[in-house]
C-alpha positions as CSV (number, residue, x, y, z in Angstrom):
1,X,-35.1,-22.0,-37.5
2,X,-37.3,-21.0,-40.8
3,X,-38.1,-24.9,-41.4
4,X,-39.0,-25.5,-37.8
5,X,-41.6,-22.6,-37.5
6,X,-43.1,-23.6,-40.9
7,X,-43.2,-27.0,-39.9
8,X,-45.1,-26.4,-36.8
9,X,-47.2,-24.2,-39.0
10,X,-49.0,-22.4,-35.7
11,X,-52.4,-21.9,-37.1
12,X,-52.5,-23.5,-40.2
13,X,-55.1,-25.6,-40.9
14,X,-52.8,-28.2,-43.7
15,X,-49.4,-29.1,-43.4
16,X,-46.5,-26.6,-44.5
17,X,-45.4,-27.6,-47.7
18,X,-42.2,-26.6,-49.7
19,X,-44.6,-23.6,-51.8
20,X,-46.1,-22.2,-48.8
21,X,-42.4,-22.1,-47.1
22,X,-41.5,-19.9,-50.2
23,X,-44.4,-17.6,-49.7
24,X,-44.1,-17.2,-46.1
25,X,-40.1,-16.2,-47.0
26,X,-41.0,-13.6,-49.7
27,X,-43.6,-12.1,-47.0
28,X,-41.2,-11.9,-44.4
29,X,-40.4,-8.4,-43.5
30,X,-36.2,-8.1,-43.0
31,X,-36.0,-8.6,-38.9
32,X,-38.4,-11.5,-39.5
33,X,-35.6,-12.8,-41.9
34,X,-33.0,-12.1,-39.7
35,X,-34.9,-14.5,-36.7
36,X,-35.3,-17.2,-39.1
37,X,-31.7,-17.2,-40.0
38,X,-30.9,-16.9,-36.4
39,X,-29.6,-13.8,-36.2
40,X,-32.8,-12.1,-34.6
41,X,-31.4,-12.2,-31.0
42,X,-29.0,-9.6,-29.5
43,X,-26.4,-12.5,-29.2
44,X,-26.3,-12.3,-33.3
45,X,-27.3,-8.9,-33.6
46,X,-23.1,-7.8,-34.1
47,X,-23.1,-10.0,-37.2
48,X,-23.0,-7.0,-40.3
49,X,-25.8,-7.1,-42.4
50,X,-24.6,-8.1,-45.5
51,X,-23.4,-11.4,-43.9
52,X,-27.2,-12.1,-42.7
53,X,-28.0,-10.7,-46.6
54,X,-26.1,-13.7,-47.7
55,X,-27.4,-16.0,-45.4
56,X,-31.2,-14.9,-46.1
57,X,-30.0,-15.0,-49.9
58,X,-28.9,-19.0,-49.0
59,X,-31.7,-19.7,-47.4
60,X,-34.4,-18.9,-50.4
61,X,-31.8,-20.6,-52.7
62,X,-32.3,-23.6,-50.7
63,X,-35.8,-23.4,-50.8
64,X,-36.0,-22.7,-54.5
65,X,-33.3,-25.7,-54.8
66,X,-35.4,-28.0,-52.5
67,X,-38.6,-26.9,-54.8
68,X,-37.3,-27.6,-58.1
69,X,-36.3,-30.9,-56.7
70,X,-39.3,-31.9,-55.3
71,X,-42.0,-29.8,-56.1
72,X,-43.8,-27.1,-54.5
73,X,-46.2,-29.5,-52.9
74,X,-44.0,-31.3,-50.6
75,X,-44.5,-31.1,-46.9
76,X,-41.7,-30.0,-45.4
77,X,-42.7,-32.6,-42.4
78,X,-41.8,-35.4,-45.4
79,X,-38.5,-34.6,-46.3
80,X,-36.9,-34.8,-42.7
């Protein structure tokens, strides 16, 4: 879900790339987090929160991951 809403980047004037995907995560506020991992709805809301920790943890090692392999300056749109 976090790829797809920076993919459609609603507003943005240049395509989302793998940097502005990592600063859009480390401005997220936590329930913002929790909706991009998919655990913002009340279906998912019964998961614990140290389970969605680790999955928001995941997700900004992927990023970081997908970064150091391809640079902060890859659109996201490119790498599907």
């Amino acid at each position: 879900m976090f790829f797809n809403v920076e993919i459609r980047n609603d507003g943005g004037i240049q395509p989302a790339t793998l940097g502005s995907a990592l600063d859009s995560f480390n401005q997220a506020d936590t329930e913002i987090l929790r909706v991009w991992c998919g655990y913002g709805s009340d279906f998912f809301n019964h998961y614990p929160d140290d389970l969605v920790i680790r999955f928001v943890k995941e997700l900004k090692q992927e990023i970081n991951r997908l970064i150091r392999r391809h640079g902060k300056k890859k659109t996201l749109e490119s790498l599907l």
